[in-house]
Phi, psi and omega in degrees: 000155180292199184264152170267077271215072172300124172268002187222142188041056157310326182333298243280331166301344170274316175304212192353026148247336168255013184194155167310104175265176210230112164266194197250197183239207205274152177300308187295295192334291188316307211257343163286336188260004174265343194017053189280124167295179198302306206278342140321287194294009190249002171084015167294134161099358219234084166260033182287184142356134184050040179302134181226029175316297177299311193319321173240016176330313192269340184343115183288001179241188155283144177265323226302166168097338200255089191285327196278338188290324168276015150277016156230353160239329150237079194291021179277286168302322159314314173311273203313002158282302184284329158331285182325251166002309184285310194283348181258012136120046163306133151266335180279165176200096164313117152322119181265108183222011224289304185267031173266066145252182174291338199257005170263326182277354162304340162326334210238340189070030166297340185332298177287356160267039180269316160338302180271000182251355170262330159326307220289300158026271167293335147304310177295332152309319197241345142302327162278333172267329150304326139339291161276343170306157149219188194260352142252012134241072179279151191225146191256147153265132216256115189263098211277115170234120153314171176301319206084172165241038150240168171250141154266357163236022166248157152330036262270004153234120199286351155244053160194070183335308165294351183291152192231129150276352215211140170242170171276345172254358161285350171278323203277318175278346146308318209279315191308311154315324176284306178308305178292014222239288176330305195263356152292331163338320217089032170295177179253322171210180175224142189218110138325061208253162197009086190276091168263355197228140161311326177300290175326305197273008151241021179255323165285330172273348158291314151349320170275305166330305185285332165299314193296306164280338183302311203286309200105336190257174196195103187219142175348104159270170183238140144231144200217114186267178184233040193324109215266002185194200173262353138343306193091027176202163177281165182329309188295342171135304202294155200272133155009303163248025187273327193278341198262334177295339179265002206241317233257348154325305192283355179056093117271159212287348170215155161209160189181193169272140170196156139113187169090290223238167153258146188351275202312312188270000178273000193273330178281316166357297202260347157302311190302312181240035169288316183294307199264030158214067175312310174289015197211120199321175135259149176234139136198150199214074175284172181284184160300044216029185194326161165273150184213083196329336204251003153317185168258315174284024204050339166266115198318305180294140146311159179322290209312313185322297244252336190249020141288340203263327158277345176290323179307304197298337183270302192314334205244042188016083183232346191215153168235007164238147148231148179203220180205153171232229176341137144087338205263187188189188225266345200262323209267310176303315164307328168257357151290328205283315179298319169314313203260347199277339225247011190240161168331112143309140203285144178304170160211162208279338171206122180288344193250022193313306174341261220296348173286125173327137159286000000 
């Protein structure tokens, strides 16, 4: 294979061979605390920069839940959300975009805004974070591609085993849109994320892959799988390191766990897979432990809880990027940021892995 040549966020592989970097937490939570109605999310009431209020007034579906639709009626919130996260000492900033593809907005009869809704995305992201860099913290933006919220390898009926909702090449030409979009934006890198079926996530990575020769450009990837119980495996079946061996093609600048599980029951996991990608940061960014309706985040754990619980996964040298997914906010990032800085970033057998053939 060449060597591996970034054109974007050259830092960020030296940052993260000398110190733990710190991604942020989750969006929904955060945009669940705005409690915005249907004719919010529909930009009523919102006349700043880019106002689109009228653009849905008339919208033949309901929108409220289509978190990705405010970046384009209230990129106000979106900001002040990635602010929040940047001001608890994020260095990574997730795009919100987690649900911007054509096959996830279809749900909405959203489709042809996928495009535009991950442009608008990486922008309101990459204004923020151009904000808060200095030249000894510069921050990055991570242009976040979801799951979808269909698979290409399970049924969605169980008396027809072979049935699909999804083919690998409509994932592949969704994903093929998102990317470019995320990185005319500005991202910095791209992160694959919460992986219940390895086909999908491998269909956005060819999908990258192929943006990647269209462009000419080549930038740090993340891919972040999803163990969905206690199993030890993802939906689609395969074990951590059945998952990572299906993965570890695309080189990527990390790769690791999120969503699902909280710290504690995700720590042998994220030990497996620590083991099998010796040469490659680890990421993990669990939720707020378990869910729990009658919290205020819906989730159990507190700040102290959840970046006591990564000081351990740092102390016992397994990771170099942490953050929060379900349940964390700007309070759970700040005192993971705090928990962690004074420990070792985790090592690897050769630091200079990035530039190397795999």
């Amino acid at each position: 294979m060449k060597p591996l040549t970034y054109t974007r966020a050259q830092a960020l592989p030296a940052i993260l061979a000398q110190r733990i970097v710190i991604l942020d937490g989750a969006m929904g939570t955060m945009i669940q605390r705005f409690r915005l109605d249907e004719a919010q999310y529909r930009g009523a009431g919102y006349s700043g920069a880019g106002s689109q209020g009228a653009r849905f007034a008339d919208f033949h579906r309901d929108v409220k839940g289509n978190n990705e639709l405010l970046s384009l009626t209230r990129p106000d919130i979106i900001a002040d959300i990635h602010e929040a996260y940047l001001a608890a000492g994020a260095d990574l900033v997730e795009t919100n975009t987690f649900g911007a593809t054509r096959v996830a907005q279809a749900d909405y009869d959203m489709s042809s805004l996928a495009r535009e809704m991950n442009l608008a995305s990486a922008k309101i992201a990459r204004a923020a974070c151009d904000k808060f860099s200095t030249p000894d913290k510069p921050r990055f933006v991570v242009g976040a591609l979801g799951p979808t919220p269909k698979t290409a390898s399970i049924s969605p009926d169980v008396n027809d085993p072979g049935a699909r909702n999804v083919t690998f090449e409509q994932l592949r030409a969704a994903y093929h849109e998102q990317v470019l979009a995320l990185m005319e934006g500005g991202s910095d890198l791209l992160l694959v994320e919460t992986i219940f079926d390895t086909l999908n996530a491998k269909a956005a990575l060819f999908a990258i892959d192929e943006v990647f020769e269209q462009t000419g450009e080549r930038l740090p990837l993340i891919i972040s799988g999803t163990v969905t119980d206690a199993s030890g495996r993802i939906l689609s079946g395969q074990t951590v390191t059945a998952f990572w061996y299906s993965v570890r093609h695309a080189q990527p600048l990390a790769v690791g766990l999120n969503c699902a599980l909280g710290a504690a029951l995700m720590r042998p996991y994220i030990q497996e897979l620590a083991r099998m990608a010796p040469d490659t940061f680890i990421s993990c960014y669990p939720n707020a432990g378990l869910p729990n309706p009658m919290s205020e985040t819906g989730f159990d754990e507190t700040p102290d809880v959840t970046s006591r619980l990564l000081h351990a996964f740092a102390a016992e040298g397994l990771v170099n990027i942490v953050g929060g997914c379900c349940g964390t906010t700007p309070e759970h990032i700040g005192a993971i940021a705090q928990a962690v800085a004074p420990l070792a970033t985790r090592s690897r057998a050769r630091q200079n892995f990035y530039k190397e053939a795999a």
